[in-house]
C-alpha positions as CSV (number, residue, x, y, z in Angstrom):
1,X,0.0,0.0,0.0
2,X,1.4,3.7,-1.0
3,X,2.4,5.4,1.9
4,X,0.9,8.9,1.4
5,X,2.3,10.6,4.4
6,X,6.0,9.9,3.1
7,X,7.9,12.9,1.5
8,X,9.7,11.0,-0.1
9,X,13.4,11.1,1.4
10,X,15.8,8.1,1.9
11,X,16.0,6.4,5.6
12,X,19.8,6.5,5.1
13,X,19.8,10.5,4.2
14,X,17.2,10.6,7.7
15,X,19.5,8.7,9.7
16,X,22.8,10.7,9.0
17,X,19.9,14.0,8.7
18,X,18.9,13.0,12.7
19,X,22.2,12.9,13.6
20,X,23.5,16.1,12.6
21,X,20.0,18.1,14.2
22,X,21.3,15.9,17.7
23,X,24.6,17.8,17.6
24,X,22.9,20.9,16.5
25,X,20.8,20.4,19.0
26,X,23.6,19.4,21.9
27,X,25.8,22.2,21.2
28,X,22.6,24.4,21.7
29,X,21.5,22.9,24.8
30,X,25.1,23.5,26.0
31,X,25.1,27.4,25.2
32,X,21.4,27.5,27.1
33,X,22.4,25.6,29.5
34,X,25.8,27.7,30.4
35,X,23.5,30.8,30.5
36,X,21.0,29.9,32.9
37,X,24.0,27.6,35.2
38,X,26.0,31.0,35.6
39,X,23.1,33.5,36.6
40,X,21.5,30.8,39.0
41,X,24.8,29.7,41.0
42,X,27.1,32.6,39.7
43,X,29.5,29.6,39.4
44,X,31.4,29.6,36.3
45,X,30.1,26.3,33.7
46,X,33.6,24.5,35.1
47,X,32.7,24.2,38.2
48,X,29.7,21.5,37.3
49,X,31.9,18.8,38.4
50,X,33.7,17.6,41.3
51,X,33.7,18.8,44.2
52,X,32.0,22.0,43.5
53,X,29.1,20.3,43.2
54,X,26.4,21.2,46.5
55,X,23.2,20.5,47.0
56,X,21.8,24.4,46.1
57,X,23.0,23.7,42.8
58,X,20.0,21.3,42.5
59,X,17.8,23.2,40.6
60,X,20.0,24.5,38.3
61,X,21.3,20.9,37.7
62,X,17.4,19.8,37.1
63,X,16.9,22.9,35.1
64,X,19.5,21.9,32.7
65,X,18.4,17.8,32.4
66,X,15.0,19.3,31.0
67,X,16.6,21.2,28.7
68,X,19.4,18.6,27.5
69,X,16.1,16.1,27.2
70,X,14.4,18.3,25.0
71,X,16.7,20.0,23.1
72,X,19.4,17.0,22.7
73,X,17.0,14.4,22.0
74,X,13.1,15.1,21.6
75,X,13.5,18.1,19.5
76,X,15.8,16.2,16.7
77,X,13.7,13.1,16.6
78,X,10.4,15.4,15.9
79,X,12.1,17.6,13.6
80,X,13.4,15.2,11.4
81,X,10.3,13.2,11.6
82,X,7.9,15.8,10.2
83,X,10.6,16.4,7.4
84,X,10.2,13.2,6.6
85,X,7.1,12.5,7.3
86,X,3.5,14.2,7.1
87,X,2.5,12.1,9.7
88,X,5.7,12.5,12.2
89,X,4.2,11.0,15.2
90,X,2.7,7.7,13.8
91,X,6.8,7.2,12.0
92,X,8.0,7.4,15.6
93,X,5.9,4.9,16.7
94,X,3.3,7.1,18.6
95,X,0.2,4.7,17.9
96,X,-1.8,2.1,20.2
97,X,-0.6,-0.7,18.2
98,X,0.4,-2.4,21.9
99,X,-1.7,-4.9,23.9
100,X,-2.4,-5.4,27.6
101,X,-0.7,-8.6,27.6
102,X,2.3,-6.8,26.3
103,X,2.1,-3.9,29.2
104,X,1.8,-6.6,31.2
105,X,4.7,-8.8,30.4
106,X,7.2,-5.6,30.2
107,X,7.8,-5.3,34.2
108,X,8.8,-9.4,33.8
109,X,11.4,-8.3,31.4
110,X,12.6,-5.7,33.1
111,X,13.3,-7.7,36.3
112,X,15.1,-10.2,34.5
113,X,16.8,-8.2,32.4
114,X,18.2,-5.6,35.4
115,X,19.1,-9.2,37.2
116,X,21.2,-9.9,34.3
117,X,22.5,-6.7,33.8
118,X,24.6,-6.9,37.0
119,X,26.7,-9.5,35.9
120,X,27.6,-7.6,33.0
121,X,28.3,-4.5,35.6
122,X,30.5,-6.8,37.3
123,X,32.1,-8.0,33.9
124,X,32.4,-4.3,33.0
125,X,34.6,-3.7,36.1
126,X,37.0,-6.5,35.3
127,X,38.1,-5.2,31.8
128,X,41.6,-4.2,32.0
129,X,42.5,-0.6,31.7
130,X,45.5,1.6,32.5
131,X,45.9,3.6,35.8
132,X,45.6,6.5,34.1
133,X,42.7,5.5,32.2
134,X,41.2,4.0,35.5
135,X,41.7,7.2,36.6
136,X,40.0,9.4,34.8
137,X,36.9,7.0,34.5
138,X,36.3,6.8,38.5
139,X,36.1,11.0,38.5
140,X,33.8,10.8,35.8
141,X,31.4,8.3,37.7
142,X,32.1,10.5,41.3
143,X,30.7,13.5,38.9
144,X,28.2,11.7,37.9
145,X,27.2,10.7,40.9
146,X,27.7,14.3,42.4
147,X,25.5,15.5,39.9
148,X,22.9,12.8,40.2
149,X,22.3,13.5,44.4
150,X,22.0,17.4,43.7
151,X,19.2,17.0,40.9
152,X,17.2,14.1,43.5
153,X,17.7,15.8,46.7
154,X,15.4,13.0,47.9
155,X,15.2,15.2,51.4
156,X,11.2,15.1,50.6
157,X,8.1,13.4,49.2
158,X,8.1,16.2,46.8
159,X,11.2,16.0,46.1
160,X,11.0,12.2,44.9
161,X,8.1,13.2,42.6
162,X,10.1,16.2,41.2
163,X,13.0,13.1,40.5
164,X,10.5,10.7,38.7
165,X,9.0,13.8,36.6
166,X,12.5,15.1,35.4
167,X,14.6,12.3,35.8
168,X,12.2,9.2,35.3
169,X,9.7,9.9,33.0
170,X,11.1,13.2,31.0
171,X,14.1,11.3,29.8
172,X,11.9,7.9,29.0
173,X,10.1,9.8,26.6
174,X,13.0,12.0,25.1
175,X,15.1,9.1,24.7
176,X,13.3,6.4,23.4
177,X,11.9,8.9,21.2
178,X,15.2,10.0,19.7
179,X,16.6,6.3,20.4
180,X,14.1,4.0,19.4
181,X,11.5,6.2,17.4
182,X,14.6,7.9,15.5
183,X,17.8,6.7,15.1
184,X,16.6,2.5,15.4
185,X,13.5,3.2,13.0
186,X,15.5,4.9,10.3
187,X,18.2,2.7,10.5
188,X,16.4,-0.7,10.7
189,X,14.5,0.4,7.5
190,X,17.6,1.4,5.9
191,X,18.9,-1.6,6.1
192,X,16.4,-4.1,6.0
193,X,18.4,-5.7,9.3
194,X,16.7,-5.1,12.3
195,X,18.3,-6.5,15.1
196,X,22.0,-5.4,13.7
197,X,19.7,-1.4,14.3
198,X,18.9,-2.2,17.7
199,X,22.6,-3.1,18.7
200,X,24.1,-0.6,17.2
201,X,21.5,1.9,18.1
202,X,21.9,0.3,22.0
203,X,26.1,1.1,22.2
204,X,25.2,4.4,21.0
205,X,22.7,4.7,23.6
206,X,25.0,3.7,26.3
207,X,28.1,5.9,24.6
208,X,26.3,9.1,24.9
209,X,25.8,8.5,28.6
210,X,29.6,8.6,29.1
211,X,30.2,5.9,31.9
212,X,32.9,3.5,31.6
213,X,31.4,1.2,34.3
214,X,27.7,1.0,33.1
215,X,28.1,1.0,29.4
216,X,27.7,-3.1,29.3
217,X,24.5,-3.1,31.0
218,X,23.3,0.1,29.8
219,X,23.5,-1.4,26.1
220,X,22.3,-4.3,27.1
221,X,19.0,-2.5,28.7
222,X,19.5,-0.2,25.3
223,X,19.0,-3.8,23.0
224,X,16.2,-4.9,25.5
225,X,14.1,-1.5,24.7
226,X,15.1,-1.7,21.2
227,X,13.8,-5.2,20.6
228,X,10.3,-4.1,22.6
229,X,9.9,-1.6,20.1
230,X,10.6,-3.4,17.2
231,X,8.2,-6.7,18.3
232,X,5.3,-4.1,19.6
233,X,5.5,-1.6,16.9
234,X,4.9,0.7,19.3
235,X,7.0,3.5,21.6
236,X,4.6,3.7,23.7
237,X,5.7,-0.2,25.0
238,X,9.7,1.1,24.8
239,X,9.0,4.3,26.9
240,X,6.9,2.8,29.6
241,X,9.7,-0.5,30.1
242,X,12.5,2.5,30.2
243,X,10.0,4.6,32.9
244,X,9.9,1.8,35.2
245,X,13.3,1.6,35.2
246,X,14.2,4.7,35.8
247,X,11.4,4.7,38.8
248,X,13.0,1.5,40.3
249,X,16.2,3.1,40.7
250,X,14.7,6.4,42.2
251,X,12.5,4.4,44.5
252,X,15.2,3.0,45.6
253,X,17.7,5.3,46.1
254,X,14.6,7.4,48.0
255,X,14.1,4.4,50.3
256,X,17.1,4.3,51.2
257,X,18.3,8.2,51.9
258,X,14.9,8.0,54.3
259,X,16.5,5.3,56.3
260,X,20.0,7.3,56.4
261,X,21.9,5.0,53.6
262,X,23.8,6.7,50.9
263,X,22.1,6.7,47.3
264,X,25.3,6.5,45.8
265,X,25.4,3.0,46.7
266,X,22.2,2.3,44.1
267,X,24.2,4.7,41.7
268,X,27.4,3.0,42.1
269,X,25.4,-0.4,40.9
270,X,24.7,-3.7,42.4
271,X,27.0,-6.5,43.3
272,X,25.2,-9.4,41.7
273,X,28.5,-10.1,40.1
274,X,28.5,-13.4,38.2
275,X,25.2,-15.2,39.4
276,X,23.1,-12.4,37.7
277,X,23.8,-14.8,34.3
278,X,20.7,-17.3,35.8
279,X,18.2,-14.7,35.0
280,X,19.4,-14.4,31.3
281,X,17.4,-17.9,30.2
282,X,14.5,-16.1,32.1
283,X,14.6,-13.0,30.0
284,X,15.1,-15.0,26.4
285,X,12.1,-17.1,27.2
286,X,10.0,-14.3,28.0
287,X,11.1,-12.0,25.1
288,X,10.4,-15.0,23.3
289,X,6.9,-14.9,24.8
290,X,6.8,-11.5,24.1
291,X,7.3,-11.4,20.5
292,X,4.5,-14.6,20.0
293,X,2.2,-12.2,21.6
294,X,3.2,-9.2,19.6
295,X,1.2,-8.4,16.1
296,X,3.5,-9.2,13.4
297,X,6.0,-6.2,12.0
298,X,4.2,-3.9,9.7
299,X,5.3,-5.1,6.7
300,X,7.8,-2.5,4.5
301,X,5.6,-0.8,1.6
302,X,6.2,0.0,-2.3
303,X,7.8,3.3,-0.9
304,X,10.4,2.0,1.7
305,X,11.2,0.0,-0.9
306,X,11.9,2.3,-3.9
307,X,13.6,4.8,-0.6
308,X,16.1,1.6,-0.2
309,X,16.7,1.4,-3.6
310,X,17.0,5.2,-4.1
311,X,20.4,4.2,-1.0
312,X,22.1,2.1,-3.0
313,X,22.4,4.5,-5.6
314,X,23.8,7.4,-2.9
315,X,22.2,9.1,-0.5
């Protein structure tokens, strides 16, 4: 069936298109961001890390995640969708093509997959690096986590919804918008290969959050959203798996600064270390389930088809 909504550009030339609008729109978010850091702390932009992090630079800090979440990654995604697209939404993946049985099944996955995800946390750690190296990823995670207590606070109830707003459910949508809707779409129809999209779209996914220690199970949770998405047809499934797992980690971390227990010690990951590799069956068999549930693919139409052949000859 004709695809009337289609303008007619290649998947290949919207990939690479995406791309360049996310570091159009980084670099933006950036400039914003230095603006509105400086007048609110008076501290100059290089003292966002370290030690000159304190908790009255929380708002600032939570000022500038809603801004890098829109600008960085919702912003690019919708832009190059409606270029593409007359009906930018619905190519994102915006559509109630999910079921209950799949809503339902997600929080399984999730479990299993966060089990698992610790042995590759633990595997992560025992990668050889140089001291140097080791270095300078162990101040990047103490930034990060210096950053991460300022924007939660976590001293109230109101501050723990303020943290599952900006820093649960904000970045769930930006990012499996850009992620999943974008960059995984595009690239999956480019090249006909879904599953090579959704891993290569995953270690981009955990690159751009720049941690050394969590980038094997953060592209591991990247391939579990991106295989959701691609067996639902829907973001809607993607965002709401990639919510609850931001709220778990919130939950937890407000738990336990109410009992008087560090949060940097959910930050700083769990110690599941090699056992976590029992829950991996678990999660195959019910992604398995998952996809026998799931409506088939929408099948590619006479224009992806003639856009793919338009690649081969050049962008």
């Amino acid at each position: 069936m004709y695809d009337k909504d289609s303008k007619g550009i290649s998947w290949s030339a919207g990939f690479f298109m995406l791309i360049c609008f996310v570091f159009a729109g980084a670099i933006a978010a950036a400039m914003l961001f230095q603006s509105i850091w400086t007048g609110m702390t008076g501290k100059p932009i290089e003292e966002i890390t370290g030690s000159s992090i304190t908790a009255s630079d929380g708002n600032a800090l939570r000022i500038g995640q809603v801004i890098y979440s829109l600008v960085s990654f919702l912003l690019p995604a919708l832009i190059s969708a409606h270029i593409m697209n007359r009906n930018p939404l619905n190519l994102l993946g915006y559509n109630n093509r999910f079921t209950s049985k799949q809503l339902a099944l997600v929080p399984l996955i999730l479990f299993s997959a966060i089990f698992f995800s610790g042995s590759l946390a633990w595997l992560n750690e025992m990668i050889p690096v140089t001291q140097s190296m080791k270095a300078t990823f162990d101040k990047m995670e103490a930034d990060y986590t210096k950053q991460s207590e300022a924007i939660l606070g976590l001293k109230t109830t109101g501050d723990y919804i303020i943290s599952v707003l900006i820093l649960g459910l904000l970045p769930a949508v930006c990012e499996e918008t850009l992620f999943r809707g974008g960059l995984q779409n595009f690239l999956s129809r480019w090249t006909k290969n879904p599953w090579i999209s959704i891993v290569v779209v995953a270690l981009i996914f955990s690159a751009v959050h720049f941690s050394f220690y969590g980038f094997l199970p953060r592209a591991f949770l990247g391939m579990m959203l991106g295989a959701i998405y691609y067996y639902s047809g829907s973001l809607w499934v993607s965002i709401s798996a990639h919510f609850l797992n931001n709220l778990i980690a919130i939950t937890a971390m407000y738990i336990m600064k109410m009992n008087g227990k560090p949060p940097a010690d959910i930050l700083g990951g769990q110690d599941v270390r090699w056992y976590g590799i029992l829950a991996l069956p678990v999660f195959l068999g019910l992604l398995i389930y998952f996809k026998k549930i799931s409506p088939p693919p929408v099948k590619t139409s006479p224009v992806d088809e003639l856009l793919n052949e338009n690649d081969t000859h050049g962008i």
